[in-house]
C-alpha positions in Angstrom: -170.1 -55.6 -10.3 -169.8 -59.4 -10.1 -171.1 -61.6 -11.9 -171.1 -65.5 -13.1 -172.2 -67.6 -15.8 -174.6 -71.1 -15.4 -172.5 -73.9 -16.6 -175.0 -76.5 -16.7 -175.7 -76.1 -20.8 -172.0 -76.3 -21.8 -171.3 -79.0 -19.1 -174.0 -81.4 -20.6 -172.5 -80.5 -24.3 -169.2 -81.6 -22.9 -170.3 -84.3 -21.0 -171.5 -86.1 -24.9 -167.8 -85.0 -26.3 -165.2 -86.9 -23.6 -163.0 -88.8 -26.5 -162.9 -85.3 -29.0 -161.8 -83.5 -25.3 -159.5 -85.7 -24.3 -157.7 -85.9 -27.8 -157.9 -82.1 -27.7 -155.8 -81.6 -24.5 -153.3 -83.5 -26.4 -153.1 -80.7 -28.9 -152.9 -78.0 -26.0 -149.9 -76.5 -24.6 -150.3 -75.1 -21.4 -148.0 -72.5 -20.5 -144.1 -73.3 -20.8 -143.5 -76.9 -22.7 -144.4 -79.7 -20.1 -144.9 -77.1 -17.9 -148.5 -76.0 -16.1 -149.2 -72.2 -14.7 -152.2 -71.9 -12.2 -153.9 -69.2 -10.7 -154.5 -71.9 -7.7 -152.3 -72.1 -4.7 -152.6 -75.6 -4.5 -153.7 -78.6 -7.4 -157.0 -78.6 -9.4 -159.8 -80.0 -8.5 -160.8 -78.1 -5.3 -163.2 -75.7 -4.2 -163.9 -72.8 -7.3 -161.7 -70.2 -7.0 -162.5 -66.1 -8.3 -159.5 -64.2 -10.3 -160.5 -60.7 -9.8 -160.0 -58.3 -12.7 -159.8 -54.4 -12.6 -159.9 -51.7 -15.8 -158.1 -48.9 -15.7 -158.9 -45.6 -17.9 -161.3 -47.5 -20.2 -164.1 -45.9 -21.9 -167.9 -47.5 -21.9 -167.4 -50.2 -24.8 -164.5 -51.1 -24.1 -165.4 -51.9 -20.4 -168.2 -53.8 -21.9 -165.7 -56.1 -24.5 -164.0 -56.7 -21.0 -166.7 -57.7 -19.5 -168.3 -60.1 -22.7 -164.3 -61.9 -22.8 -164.6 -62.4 -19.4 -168.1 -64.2 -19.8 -166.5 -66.1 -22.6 -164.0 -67.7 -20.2 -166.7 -68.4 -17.2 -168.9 -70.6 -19.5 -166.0 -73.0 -19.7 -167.5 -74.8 -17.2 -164.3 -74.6 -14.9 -163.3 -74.1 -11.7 -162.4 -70.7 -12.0 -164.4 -67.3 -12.5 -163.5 -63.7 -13.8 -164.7 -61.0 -11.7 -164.8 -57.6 -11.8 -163.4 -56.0 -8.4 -162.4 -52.4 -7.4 -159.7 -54.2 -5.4 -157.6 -56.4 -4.7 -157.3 -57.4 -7.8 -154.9 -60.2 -10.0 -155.5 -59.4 -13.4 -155.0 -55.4 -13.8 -156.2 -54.4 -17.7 -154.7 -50.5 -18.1 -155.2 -48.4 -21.5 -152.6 -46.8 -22.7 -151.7 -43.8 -25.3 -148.3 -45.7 -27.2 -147.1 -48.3 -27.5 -147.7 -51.8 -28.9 -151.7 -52.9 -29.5 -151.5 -54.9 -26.7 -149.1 -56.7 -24.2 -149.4 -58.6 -21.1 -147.1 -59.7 -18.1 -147.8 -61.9 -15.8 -145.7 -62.5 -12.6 -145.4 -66.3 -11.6 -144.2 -67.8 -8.3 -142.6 -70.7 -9.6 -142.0 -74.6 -8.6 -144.7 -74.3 -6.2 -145.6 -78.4 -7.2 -146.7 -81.1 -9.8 -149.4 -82.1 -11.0 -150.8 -86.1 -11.3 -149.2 -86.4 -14.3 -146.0 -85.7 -13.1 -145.6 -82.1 -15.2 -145.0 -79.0 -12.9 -147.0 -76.1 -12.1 -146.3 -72.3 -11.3 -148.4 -70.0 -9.5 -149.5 -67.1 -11.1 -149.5 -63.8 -8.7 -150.7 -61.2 -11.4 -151.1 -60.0 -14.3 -151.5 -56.6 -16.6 -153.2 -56.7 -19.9 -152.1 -53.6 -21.9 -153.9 -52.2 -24.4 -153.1 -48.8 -26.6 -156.3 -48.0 -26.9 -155.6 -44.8 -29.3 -153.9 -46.8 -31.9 -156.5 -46.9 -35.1 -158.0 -49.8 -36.2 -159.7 -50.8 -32.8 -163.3 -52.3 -33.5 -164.3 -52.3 -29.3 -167.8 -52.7 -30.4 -168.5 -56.8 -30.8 -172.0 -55.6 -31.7 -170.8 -53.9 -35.0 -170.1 -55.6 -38.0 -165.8 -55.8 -38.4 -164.5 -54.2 -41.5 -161.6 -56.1 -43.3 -159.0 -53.3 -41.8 -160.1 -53.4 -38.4 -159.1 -55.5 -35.0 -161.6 -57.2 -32.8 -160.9 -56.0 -29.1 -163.0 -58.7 -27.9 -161.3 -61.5 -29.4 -157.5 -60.2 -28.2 -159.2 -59.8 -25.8 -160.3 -63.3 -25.1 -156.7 -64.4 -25.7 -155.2 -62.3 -23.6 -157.7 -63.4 -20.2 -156.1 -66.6 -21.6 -152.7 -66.0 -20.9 -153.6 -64.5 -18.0 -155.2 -67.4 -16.5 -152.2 -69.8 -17.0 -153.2 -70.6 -20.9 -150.4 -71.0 -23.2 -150.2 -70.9 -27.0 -151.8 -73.6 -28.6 -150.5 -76.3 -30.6 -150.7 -76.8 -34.4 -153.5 -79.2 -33.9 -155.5 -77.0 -32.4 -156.2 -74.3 -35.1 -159.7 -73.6 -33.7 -158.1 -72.3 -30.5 -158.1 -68.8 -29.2 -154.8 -69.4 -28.2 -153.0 -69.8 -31.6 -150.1 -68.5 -32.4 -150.1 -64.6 -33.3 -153.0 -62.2 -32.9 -155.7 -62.6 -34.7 -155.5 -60.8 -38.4 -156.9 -57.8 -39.1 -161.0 -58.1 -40.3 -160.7 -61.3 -38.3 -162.7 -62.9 -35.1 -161.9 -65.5 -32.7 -164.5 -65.2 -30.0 -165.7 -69.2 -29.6 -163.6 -71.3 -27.5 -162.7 -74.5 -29.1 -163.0 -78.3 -27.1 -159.5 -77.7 -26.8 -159.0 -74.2 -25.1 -161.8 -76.0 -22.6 -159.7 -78.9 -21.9 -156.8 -76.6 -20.9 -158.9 -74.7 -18.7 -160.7 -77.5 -16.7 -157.1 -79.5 -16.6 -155.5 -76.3 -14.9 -158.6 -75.7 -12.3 -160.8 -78.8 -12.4 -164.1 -78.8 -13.4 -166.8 -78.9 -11.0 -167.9 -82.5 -10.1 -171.4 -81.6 -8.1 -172.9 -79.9 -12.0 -171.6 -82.8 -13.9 -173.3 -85.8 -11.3 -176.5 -83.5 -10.7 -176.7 -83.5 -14.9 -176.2 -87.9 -14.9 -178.8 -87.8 -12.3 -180.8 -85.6 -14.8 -179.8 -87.8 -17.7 -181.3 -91.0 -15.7 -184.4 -89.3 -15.0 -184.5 -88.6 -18.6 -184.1 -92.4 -19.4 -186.6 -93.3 -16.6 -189.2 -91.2 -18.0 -188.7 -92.6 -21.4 -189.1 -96.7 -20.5 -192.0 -95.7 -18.5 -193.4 -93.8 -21.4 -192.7 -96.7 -23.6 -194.4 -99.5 -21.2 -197.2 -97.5 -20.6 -197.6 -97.5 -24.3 -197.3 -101.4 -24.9 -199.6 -101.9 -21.8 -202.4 -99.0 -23.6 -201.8 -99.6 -27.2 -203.8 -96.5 -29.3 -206.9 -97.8 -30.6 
């Protein structure tokens, strides 16, 4: 099953927030300090590129919190899409009966080459997203309401696709992020991504240019429409 999400909604709310984006990457780290990790195998701003994700041993629901965090992530409006694959894959997401709640390693090829700004970048290979699935407290269901004792799947979820895609934790001025420090508390959710876990995304695969000048073309129709409205007006006045 693949799947992706339009962008053109989010792009044209980002497209009115520039300045609060711009100060947000600021406040993101992005993997190591001063340091980039990319699924790409070469710099952003090329041609959209698909990580593939697999599940492993999961049961209905939590196949479908999977899938909703994956979503999550492809209405960032960057260059980069989750998709579900039987194989190959990158991102491997396995249930497990011990353990920790959840773990991920991700396998990096490193000093592949720098970005504009001068900062470095690695190239991610893989990743597995572990998850002990019998441990109690789980709430998989993002449907159902989440008692104070309970974990959201979806949104360690959400933070885990994160990592995986090169995200690191985010910085103090960031407390909106998905990507703060520590999992989220117990009776807690973090399922919106905030301007700056955006930011991070779009500066690690680019954002795609054709949506955002098809949506200025839209805007100056828009404006178009709207003098030629108004002229029509002063040349017609209403009785």
């Amino acid at each position: 099953m693949e799947f992706t999400i339009s962008r053109i909604g989010l792009a044209a709310a980002l497209l009115c927030s520039v300045p609060a984006l711009a100060e947000a990457q600021g406040q993101q780290q992005f993997g190591a300090p001063n340091e980039y990790v990319t699924q790409r195998s070469s710099p952003p701003n090329g041609s959209a590129i698909d990580v593939t994700y697999v599940t492993s041993g999961l049961s209905a629901t939590w196949s479908a919190a999977v899938t909703q965090a994956a979503a999550i992530w492809n209405a960032a409006g960057a260059n980069v899409q989750l998709v579900t694959t039987a194989a190959p894959t990158t991102i491997t997401i396995n249930a497990l009966s011990s353990g920790a709640p959840v773990g991920i390693t991700i396998t990096t090829l490193p000093g592949v080459g720098t970005y504009p700004d001068g900062r470095n970048w690695n190239q991610i290979t893989s990743a597995t997203i572990d998850f002990h699935d019998t441990l109690p407290g789980w709430q998989p269901d993002f449907n159902a309401p989440l008692a104070g004792n309970e974990r959201d799947l979806l949104s360690y979820l959400i933070r885990e696709f994160g990592f995986a895609l090169g995200l690191g934790v985010a910085g103090a001025g960031d407390p909106a992020s998905v990507m703060t420090a520590g999992n989220p508390p117990n009776g807690v959710t973090s399922r919106v991504l905030s301007p700056g876990d955006i930011a991070a995304l779009q500066s690690i695969y680019g954002a795609p240019e054709p949506e955002t000048w098809a949506l200025f073309g839209v805007g100056l129709l828009a404006l178009g429409a709207a003098s030629r409205s108004r002229r029509a007006k002063r040349l017609h006045p209403s009785p």
